[in-house]
ChimeraX commands (.cxc) that place a marker at each C-alpha (Angstrom):
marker #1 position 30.18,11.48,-5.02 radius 0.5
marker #1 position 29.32,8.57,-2.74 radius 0.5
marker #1 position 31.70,5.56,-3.36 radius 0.5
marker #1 position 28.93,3.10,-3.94 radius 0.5
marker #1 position 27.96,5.10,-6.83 radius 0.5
marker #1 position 31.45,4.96,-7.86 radius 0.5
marker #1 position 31.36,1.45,-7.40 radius 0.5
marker #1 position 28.64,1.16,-9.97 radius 0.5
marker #1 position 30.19,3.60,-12.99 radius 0.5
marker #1 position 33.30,1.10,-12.73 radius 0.5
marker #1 position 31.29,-2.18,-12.62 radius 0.5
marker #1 position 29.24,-0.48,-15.59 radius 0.5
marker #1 position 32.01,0.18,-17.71 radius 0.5
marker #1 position 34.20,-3.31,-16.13 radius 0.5
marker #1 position 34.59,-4.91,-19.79 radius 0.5
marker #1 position 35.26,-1.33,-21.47 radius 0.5
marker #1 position 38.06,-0.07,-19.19 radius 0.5
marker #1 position 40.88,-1.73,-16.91 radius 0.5
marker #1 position 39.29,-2.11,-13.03 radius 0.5
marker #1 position 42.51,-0.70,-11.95 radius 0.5
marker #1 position 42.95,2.52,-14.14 radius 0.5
marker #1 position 39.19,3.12,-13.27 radius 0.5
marker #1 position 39.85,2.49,-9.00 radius 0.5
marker #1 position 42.64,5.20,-9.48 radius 0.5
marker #1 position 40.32,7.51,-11.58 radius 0.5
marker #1 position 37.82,7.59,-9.05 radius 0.5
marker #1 position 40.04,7.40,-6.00 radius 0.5
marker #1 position 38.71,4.17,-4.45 radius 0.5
marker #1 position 40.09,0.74,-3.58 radius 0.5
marker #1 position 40.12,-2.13,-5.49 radius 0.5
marker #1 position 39.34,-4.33,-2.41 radius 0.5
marker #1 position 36.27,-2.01,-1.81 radius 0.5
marker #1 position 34.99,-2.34,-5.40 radius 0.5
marker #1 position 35.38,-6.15,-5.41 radius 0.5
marker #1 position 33.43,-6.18,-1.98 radius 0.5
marker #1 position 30.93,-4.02,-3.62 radius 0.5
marker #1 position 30.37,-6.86,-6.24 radius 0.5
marker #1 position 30.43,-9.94,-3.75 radius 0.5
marker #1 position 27.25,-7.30,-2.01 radius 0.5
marker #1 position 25.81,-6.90,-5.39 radius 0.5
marker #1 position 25.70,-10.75,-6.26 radius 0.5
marker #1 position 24.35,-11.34,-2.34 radius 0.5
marker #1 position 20.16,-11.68,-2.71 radius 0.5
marker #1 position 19.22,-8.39,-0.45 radius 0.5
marker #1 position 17.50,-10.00,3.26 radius 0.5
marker #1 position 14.63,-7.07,2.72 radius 0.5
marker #1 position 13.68,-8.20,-0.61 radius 0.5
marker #1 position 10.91,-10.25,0.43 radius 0.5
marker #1 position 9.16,-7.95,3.19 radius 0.5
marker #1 position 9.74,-5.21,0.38 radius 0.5
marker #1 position 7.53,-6.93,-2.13 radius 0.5
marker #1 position 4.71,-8.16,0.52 radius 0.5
marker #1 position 4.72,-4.01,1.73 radius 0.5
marker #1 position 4.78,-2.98,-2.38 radius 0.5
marker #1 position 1.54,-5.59,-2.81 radius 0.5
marker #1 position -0.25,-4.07,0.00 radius 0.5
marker #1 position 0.64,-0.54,-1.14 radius 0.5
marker #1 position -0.53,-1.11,-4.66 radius 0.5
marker #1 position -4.16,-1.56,-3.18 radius 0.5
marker #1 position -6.60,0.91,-2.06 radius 0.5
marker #1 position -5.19,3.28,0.12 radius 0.5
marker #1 position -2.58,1.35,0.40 radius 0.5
marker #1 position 0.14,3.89,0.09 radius 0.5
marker #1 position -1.48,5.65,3.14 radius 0.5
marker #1 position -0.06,2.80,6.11 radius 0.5
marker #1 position 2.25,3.53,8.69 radius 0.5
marker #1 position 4.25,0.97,9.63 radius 0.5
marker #1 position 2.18,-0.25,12.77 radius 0.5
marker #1 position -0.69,-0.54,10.11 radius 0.5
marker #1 position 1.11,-2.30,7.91 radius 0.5
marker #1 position 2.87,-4.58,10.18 radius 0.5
marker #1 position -1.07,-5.56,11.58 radius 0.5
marker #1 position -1.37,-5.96,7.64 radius 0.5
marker #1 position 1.22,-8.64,7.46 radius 0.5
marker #1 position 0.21,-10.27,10.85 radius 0.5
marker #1 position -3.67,-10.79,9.75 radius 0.5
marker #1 position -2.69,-11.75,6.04 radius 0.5
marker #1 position 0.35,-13.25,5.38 radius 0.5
marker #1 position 0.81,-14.88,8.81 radius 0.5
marker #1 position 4.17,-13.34,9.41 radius 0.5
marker #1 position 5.39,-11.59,12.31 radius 0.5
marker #1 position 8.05,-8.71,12.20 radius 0.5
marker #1 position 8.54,-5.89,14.60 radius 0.5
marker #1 position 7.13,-3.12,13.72 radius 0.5
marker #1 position 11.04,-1.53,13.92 radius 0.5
marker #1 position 11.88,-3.72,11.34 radius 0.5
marker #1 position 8.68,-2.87,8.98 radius 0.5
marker #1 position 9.46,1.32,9.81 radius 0.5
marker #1 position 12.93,0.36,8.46 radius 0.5
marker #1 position 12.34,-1.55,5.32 radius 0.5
marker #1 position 9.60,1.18,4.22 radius 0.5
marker #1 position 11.87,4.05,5.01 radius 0.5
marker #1 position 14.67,1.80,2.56 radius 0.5
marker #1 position 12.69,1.56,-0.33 radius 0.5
marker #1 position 10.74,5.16,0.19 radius 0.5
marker #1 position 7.47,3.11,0.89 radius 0.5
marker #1 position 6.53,5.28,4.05 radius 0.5
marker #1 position 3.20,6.71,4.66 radius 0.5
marker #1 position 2.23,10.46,3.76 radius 0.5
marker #1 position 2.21,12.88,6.66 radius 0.5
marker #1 position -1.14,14.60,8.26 radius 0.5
marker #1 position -2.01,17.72,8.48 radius 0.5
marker #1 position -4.41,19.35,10.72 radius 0.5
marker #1 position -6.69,22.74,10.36 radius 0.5
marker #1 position -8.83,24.13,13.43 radius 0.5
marker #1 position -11.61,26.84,12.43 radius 0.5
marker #1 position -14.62,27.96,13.98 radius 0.5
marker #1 position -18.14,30.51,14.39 radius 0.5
marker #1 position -18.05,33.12,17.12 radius 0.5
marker #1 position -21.76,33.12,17.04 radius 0.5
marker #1 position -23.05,31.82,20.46 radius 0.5
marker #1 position -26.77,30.88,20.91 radius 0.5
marker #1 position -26.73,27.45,23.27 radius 0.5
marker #1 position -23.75,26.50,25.18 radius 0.5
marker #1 position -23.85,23.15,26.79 radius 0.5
marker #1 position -20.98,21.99,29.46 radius 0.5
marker #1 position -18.22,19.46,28.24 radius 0.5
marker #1 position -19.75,15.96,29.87 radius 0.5
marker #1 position -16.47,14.29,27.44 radius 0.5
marker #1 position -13.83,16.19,29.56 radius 0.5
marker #1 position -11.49,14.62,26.69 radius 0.5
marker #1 position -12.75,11.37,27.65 radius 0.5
marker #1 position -13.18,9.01,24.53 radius 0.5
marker #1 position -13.67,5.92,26.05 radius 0.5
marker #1 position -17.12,4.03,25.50 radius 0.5
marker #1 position -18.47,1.25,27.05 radius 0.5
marker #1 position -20.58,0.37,24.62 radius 0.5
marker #1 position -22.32,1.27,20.95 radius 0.5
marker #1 position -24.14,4.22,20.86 radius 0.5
marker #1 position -23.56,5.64,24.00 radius 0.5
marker #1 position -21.11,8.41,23.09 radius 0.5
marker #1 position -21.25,10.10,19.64 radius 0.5
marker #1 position -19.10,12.65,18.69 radius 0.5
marker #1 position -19.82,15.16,15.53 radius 0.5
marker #1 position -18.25,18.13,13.76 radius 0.5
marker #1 position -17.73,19.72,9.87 radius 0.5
marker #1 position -15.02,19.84,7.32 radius 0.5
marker #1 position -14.62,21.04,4.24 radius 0.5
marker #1 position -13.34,19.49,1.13 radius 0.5
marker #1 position -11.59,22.43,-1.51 radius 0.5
marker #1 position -12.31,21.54,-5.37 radius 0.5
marker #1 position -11.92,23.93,-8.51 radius 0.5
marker #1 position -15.31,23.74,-8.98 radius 0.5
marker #1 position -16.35,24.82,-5.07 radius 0.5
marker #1 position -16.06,23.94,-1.50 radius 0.5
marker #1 position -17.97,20.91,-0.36 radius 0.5
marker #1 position -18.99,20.70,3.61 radius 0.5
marker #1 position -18.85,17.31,5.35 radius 0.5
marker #1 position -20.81,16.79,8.10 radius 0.5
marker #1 position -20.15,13.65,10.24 radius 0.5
marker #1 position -21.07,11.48,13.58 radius 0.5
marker #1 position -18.26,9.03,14.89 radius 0.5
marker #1 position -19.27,6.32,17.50 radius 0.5
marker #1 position -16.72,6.22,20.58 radius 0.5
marker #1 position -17.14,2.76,21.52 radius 0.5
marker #1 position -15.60,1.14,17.98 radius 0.5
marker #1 position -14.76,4.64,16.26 radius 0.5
marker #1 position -16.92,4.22,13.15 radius 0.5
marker #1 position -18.65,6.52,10.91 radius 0.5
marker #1 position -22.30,5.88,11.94 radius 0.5
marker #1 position -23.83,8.45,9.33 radius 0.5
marker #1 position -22.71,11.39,7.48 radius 0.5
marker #1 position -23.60,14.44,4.84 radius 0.5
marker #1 position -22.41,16.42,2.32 radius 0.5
marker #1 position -23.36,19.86,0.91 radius 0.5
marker #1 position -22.08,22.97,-1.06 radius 0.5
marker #1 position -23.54,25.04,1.74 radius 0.5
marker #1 position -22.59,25.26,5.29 radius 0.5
marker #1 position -25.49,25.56,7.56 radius 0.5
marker #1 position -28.03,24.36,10.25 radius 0.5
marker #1 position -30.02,21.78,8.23 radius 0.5
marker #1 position -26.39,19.67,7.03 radius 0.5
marker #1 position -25.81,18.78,10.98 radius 0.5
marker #1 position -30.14,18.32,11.37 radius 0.5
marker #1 position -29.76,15.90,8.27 radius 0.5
marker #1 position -27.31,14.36,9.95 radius 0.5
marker #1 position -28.03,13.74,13.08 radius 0.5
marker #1 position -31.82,12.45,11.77 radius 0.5
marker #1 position -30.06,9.71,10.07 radius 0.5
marker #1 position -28.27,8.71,12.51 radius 0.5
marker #1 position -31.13,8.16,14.93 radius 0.5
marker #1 position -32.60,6.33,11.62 radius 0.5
marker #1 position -30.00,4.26,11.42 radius 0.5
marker #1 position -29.08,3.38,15.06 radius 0.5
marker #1 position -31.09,1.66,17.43 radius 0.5
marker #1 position -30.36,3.82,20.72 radius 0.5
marker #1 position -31.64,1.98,23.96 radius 0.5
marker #1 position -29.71,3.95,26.78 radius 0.5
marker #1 position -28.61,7.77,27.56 radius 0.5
marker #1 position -26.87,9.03,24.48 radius 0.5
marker #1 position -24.44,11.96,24.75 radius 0.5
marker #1 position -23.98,13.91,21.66 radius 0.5
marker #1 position -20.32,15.68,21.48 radius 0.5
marker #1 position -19.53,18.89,19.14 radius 0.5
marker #1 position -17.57,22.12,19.15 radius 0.5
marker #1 position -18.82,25.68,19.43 radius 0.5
marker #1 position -19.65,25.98,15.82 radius 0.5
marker #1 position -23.50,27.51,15.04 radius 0.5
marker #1 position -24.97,24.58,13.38 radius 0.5
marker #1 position -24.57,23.14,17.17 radius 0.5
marker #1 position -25.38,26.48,18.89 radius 0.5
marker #1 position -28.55,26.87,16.95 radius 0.5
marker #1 position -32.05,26.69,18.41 radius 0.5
marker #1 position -32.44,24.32,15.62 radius 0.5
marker #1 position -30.20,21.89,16.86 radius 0.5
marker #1 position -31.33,22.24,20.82 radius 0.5
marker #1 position -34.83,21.21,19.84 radius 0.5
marker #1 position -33.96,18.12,18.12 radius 0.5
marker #1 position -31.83,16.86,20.76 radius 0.5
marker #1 position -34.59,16.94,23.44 radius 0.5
marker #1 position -36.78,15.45,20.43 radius 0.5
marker #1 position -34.34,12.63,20.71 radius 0.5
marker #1 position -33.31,12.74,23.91 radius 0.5
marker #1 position -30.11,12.91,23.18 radius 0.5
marker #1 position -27.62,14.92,25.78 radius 0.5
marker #1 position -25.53,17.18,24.14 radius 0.5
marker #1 position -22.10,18.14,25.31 radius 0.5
marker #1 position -19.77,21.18,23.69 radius 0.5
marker #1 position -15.87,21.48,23.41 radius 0.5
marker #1 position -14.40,24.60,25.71 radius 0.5
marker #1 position -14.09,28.13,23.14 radius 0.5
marker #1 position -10.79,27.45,21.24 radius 0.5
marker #1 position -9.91,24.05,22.37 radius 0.5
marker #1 position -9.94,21.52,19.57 radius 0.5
marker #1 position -8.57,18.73,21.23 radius 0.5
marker #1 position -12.09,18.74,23.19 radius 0.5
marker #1 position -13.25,16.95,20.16 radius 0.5
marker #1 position -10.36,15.40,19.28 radius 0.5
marker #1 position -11.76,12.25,17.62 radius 0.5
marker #1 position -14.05,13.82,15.08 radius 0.5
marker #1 position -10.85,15.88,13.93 radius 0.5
marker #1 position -9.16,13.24,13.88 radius 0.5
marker #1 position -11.16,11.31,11.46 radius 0.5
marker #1 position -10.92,14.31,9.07 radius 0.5
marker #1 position -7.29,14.19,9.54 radius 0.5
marker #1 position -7.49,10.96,7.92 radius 0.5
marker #1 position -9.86,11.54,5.33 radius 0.5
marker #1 position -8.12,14.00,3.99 radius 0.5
marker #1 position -4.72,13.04,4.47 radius 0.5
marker #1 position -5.09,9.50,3.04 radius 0.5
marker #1 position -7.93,10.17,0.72 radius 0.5
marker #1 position -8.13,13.75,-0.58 radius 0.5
marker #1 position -4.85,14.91,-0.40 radius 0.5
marker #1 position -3.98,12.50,-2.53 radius 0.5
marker #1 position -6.58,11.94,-5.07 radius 0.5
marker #1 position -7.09,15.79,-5.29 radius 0.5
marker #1 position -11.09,15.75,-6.71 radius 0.5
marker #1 position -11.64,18.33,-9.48 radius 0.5
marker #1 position -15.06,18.39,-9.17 radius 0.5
marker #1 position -18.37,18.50,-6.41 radius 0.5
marker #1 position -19.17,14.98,-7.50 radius 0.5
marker #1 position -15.99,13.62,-7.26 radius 0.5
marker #1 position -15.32,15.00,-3.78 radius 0.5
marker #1 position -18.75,12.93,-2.96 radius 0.5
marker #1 position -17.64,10.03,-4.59 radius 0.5
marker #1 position -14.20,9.81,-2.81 radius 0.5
marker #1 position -15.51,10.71,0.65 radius 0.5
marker #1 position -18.33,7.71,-0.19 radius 0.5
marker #1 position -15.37,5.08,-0.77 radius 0.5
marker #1 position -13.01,6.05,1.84 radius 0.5
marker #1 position -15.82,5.91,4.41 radius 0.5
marker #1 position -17.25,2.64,3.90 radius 0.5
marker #1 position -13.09,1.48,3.31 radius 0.5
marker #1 position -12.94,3.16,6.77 radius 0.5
marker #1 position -15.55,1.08,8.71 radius 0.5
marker #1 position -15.03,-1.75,7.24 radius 0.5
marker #1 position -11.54,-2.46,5.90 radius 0.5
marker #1 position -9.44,-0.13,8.22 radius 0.5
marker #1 position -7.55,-1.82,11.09 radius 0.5
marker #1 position -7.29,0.03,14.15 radius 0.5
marker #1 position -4.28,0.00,15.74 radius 0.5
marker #1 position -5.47,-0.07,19.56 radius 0.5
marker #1 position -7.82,-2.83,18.86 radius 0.5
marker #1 position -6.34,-4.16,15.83 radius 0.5
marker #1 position -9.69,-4.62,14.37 radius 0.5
marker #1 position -11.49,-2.46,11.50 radius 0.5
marker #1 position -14.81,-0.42,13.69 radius 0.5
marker #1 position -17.26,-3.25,11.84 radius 0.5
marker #1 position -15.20,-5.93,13.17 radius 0.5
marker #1 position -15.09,-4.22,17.02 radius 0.5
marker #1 position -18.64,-3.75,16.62 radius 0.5
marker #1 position -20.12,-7.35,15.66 radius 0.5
marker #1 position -17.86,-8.62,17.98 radius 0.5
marker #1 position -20.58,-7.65,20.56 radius 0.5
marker #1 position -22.85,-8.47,18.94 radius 0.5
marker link #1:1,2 radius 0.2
marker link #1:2,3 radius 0.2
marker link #1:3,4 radius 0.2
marker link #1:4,5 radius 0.2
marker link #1:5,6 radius 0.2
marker link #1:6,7 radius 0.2
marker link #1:7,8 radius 0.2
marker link #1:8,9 radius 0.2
marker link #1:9,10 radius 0.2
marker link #1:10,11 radius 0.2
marker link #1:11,12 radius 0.2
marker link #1:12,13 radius 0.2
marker link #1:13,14 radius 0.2
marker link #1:14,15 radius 0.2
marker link #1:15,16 radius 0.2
marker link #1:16,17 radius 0.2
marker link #1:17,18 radius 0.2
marker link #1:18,19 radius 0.2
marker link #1:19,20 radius 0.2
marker link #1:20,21 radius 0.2
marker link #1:21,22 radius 0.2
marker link #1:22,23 radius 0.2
marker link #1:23,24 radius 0.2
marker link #1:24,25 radius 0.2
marker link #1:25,26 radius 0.2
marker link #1:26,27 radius 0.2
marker link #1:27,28 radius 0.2
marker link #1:28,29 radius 0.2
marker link #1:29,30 radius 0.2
marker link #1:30,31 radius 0.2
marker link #1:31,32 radius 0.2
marker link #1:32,33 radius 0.2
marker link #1:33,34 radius 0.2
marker link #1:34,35 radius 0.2
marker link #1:35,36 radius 0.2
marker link #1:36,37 radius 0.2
marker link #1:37,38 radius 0.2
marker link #1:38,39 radius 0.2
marker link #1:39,40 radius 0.2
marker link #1:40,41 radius 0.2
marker link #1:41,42 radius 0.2
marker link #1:42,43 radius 0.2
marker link #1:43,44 radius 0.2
marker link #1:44,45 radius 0.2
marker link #1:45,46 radius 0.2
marker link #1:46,47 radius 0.2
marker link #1:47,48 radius 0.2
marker link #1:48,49 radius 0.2
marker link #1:49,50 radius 0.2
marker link #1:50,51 radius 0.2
marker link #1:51,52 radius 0.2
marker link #1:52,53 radius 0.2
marker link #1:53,54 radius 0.2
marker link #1:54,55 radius 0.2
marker link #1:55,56 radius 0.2
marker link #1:56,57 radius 0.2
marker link #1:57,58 radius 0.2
marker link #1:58,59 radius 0.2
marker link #1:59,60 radius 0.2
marker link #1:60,61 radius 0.2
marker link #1:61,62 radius 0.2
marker link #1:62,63 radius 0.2
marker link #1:63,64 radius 0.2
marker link #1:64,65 radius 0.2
marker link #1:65,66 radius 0.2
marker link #1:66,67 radius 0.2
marker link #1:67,68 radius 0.2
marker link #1:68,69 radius 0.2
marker link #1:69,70 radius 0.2
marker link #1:70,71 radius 0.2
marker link #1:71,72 radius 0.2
marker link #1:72,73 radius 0.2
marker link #1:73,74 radius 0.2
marker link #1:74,75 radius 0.2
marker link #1:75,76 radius 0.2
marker link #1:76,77 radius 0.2
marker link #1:77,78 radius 0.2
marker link #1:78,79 radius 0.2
marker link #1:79,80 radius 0.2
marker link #1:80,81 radius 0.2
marker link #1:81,82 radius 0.2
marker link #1:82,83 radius 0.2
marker link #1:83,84 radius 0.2
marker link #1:84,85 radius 0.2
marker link #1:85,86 radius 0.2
marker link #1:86,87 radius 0.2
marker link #1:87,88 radius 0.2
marker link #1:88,89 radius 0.2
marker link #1:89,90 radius 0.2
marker link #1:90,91 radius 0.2
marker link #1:91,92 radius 0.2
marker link #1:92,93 radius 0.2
marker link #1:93,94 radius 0.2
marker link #1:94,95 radius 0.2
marker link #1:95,96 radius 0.2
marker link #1:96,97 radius 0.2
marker link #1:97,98 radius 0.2
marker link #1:98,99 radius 0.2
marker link #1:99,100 radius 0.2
marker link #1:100,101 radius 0.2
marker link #1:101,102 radius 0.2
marker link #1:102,103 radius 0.2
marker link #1:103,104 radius 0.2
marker link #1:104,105 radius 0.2
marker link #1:105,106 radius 0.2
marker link #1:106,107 radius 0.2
marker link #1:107,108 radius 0.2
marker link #1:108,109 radius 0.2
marker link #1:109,110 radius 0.2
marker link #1:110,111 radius 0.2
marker link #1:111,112 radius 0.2
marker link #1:112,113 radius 0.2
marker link #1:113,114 radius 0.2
marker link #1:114,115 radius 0.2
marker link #1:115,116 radius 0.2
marker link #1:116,117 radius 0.2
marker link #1:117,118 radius 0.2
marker link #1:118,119 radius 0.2
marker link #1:119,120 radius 0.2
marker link #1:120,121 radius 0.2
marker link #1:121,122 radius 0.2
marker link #1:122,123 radius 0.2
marker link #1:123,124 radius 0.2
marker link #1:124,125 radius 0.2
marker link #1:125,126 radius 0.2
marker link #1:126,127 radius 0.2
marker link #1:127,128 radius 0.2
marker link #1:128,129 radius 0.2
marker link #1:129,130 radius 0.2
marker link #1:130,131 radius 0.2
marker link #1:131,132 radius 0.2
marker link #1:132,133 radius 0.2
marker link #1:133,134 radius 0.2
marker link #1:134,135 radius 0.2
marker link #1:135,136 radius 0.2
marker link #1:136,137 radius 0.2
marker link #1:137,138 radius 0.2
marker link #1:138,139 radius 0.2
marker link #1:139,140 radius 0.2
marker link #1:140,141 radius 0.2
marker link #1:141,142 radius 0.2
marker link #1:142,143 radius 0.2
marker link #1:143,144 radius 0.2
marker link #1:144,145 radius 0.2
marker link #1:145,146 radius 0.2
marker link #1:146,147 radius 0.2
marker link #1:147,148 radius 0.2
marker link #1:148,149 radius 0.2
marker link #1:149,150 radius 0.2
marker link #1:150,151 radius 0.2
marker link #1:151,152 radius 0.2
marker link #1:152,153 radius 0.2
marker link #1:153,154 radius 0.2
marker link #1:154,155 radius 0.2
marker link #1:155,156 radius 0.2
marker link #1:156,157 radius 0.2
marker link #1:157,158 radius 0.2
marker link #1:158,159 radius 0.2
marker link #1:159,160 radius 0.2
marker link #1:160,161 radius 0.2
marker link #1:161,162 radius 0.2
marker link #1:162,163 radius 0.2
marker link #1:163,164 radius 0.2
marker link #1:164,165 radius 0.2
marker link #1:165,166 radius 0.2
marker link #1:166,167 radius 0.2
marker link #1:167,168 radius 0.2
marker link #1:168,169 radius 0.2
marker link #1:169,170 radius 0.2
marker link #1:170,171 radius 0.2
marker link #1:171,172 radius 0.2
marker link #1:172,173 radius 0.2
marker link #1:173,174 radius 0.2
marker link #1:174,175 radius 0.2
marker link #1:175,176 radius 0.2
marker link #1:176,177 radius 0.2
marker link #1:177,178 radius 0.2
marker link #1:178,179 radius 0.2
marker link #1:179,180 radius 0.2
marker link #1:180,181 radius 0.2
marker link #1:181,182 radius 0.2
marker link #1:182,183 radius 0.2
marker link #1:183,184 radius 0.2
marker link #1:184,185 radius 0.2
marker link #1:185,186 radius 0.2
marker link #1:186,187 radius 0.2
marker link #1:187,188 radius 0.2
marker link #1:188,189 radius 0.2
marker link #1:189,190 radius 0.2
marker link #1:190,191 radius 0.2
marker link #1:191,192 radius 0.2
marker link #1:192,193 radius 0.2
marker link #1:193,194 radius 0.2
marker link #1:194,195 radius 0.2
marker link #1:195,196 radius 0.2
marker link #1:196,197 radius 0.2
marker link #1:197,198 radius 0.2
marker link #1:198,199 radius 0.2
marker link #1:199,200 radius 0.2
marker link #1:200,201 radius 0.2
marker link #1:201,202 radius 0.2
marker link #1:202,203 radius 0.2
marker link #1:203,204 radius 0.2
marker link #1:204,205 radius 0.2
marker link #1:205,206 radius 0.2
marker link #1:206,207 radius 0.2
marker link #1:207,208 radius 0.2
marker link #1:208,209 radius 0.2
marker link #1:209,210 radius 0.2
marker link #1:210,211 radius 0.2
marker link #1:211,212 radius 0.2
marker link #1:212,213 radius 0.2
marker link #1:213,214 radius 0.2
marker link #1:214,215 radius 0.2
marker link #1:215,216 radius 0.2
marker link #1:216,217 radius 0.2
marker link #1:217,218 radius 0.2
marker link #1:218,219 radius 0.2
marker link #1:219,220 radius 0.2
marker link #1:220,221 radius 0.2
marker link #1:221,222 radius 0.2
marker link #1:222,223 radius 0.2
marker link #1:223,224 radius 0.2
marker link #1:224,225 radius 0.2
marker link #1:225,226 radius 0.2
marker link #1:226,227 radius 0.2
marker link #1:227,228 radius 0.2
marker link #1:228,229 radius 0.2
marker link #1:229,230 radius 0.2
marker link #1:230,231 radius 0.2
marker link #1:231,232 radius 0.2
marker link #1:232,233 radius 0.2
marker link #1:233,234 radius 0.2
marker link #1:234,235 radius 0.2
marker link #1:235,236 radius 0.2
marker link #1:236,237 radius 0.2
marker link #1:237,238 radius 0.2
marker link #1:238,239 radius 0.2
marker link #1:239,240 radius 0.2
marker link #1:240,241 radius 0.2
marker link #1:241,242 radius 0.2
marker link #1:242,243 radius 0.2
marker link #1:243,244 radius 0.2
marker link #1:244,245 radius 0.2
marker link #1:245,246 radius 0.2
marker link #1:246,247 radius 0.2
marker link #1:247,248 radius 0.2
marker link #1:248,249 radius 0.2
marker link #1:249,250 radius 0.2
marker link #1:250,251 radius 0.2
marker link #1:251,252 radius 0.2
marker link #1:252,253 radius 0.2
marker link #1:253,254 radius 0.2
marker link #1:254,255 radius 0.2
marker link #1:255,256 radius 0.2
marker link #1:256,257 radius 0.2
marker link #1:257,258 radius 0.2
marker link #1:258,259 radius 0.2
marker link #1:259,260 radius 0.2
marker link #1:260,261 radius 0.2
marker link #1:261,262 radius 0.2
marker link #1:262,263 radius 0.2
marker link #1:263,264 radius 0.2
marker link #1:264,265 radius 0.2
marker link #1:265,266 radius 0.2
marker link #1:266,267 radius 0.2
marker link #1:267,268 radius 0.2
marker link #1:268,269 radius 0.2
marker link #1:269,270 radius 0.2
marker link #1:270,271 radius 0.2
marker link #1:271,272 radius 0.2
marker link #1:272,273 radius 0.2
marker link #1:273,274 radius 0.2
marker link #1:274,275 radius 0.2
marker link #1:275,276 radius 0.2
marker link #1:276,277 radius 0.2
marker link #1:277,278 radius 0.2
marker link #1:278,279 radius 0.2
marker link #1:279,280 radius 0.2
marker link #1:280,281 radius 0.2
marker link #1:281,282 radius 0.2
marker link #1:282,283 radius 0.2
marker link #1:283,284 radius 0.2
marker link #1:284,285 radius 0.2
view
C-alpha cells in the first residue's frame, strides 16, 4: 500500500484514533503524515488548467483532444498560453487524455483502370480544389454495415462532399464525386486521388472523370499510405466519433457521421495551421 494512501486512512480516522498508535500501525512517520496534511491544505497549482481542460472536454467531442489540440483550445479561447508539455501533463494527472486511433487497411483485387500515382505521397496544395483525395469506409452497427464514401480537399483538408449507403458499389463514389463538382466551383486542372478499390477501377468511374475533366491518380497495390489523408480522416471519424458513441442503428450511424463532419470543417482546429479547414479556406478568399 502506497504511503499517501496511508496517509489518508490516518487523517480519516485522526479524531477516532491516536496519530501516533496509527503512524506505528501502518509503518510510516509522523513527520511524513504531518507533511502530507500541510500538502493537503496547499490549493493544488493544476487546479485551474484542470477545470478550463474538464470545460472543454464536457463539450462536443471534447473528450477526443490531444494535448496540442487542446493547448490551441486554450490559446484561441481563454487567452492563456501553456506549453503544450505542461497541458500533456495535467491531462495525463487527472486521466483527461485523448482516446487512441486505430487504423484498418482493406481492399478489391479486381483491376479494370489503373492510373499512375501523380500524388507520389505529396499532400501539399497550393490552392482549393486543385488536389482532391477520395476513398470508402465502413461504419459496423447491429442493424448492418453502412459505407462512407468521401472527397477531402488538400489545400485546407476539408470534407468537400460525401455519401452514405448500406451497399458498397460503383454509383456511392459516382454520387459522390457528382456532388462535389456541384458543389465546387473548379477553374484549373483538378487531380482526383484514390486507391485500387473497384468503385475507382470501374469503367464507370473513368468516364466521368473525362466528363469532368478531372485527372485521376491511384495509390501503388497494397500501399495505404499512398492515400494517406483520406485514411486519415476516417481514422478520426471513427476514433473520435464512432468509437465512442457506438450507433445502434443505420440512421444513427448517418446522423453521427452528419455532425462530426460539419464539427470537422468547421469547428476542428488543425494543428499545422491552427485553423479549422473553413477558417484556412475563407482566409483566401
Amino acid at each position: 500500500m502506497k504511503a499517501n494512501i496511508k496517509y489518508r486512512v490516518i487523517y480519516k480516522h485522526r479524531d477516532k484514533y491516536a496519530i501516533s498508535t496509527m503512524c506505528w500501525f501502518f509503518d510510516v512517520s509522523r513527520s511524513g503524515y504531518y507533511d502530507f496534511v500541510k500538502r493537503a491544505d496547499t490549493p493544488d497549482r493544476d487546479e485551474p488548467l484542470k477545470a478550463m481542460i474538464e470545460e472543454r472536454r464536457s463539450g462536443r467531442y471534447g473528450k477526443t483532444l490531444g494535448c496540442r489540440r487542446m493547448q490551441l483550445w486554450l490559446v484561441q479561447k481563454k487567452h492563456l498560453h501553456y506549453n503544450y508539455k505542461t497541458v500533456w501533463r495535467v491531462m495525463r494527472k487527472y486521466g483527461l487524455l485523448s482516446v487512441c486511433r486505430r487504423r484498418r487497411y482493406y481492399r478489391h483485387s479486381e483491376i479494370l483502370n489503373v492510373y499512375p500515382n501523380l500524388f507520389n505521397r505529396n499532400f501539399e496544395a497550393g490552392c482549393p480544389n486543385q488536389k482532391w483525395v477520395t476513398d470508402i469506409s465502413y461504419i459496423q452497427t447491429p442493424q448492418g454495415t453502412l459505407y462512407l464514401s468521401a472527397i477531402r480537399d488538400l489545400y485546407d483538408g476539408s470534407i468537400i462532399s460525401y455519401r452514405t449507403s448500406t451497399l458498397q458499389n460503383c454509383k456511392l463514389v459516382l454520387d459522390t464525386v457528382k456532388a462535389a463538382m456541384k458543389q465546387e466551383k473548379v477553374t484549373a486542372e483538378l487531380q482526383l486521388h484514390s486507391d485500387q478499390g473497384f468503385q475507382y477501377t470501374s469503367q464507370g468511374y473513368f468516364a466521368l472523370t473525362q466528363k469532368y475533366s478531372i485527372t485521376p491518380s491511384m495509390s501503388r497495390r497494397a500501399n495505404p499510405y499512398d492515400n494517406a489523408m483520406a485514411e486519415n480522416f476516417f481514422g478520426m471519424l471513427k476514433t473520435e466519433c464512432i468509437y465512442l458513441c457506438k450507433p445502434q442503428t443505420i440512421a444513427e450511424a448517418k446522423f453521427l457521421i452528419d455532425d462530426y463532419i460539419q464539427y470537422f470543417n468547421n469547428e476542428r482546429i488543425c494543428l499545422k495551421t491552427k485553423l479549422t479547414p473553413l477558417e484556412k479556406r475563407c482566409q483566401l478568399a
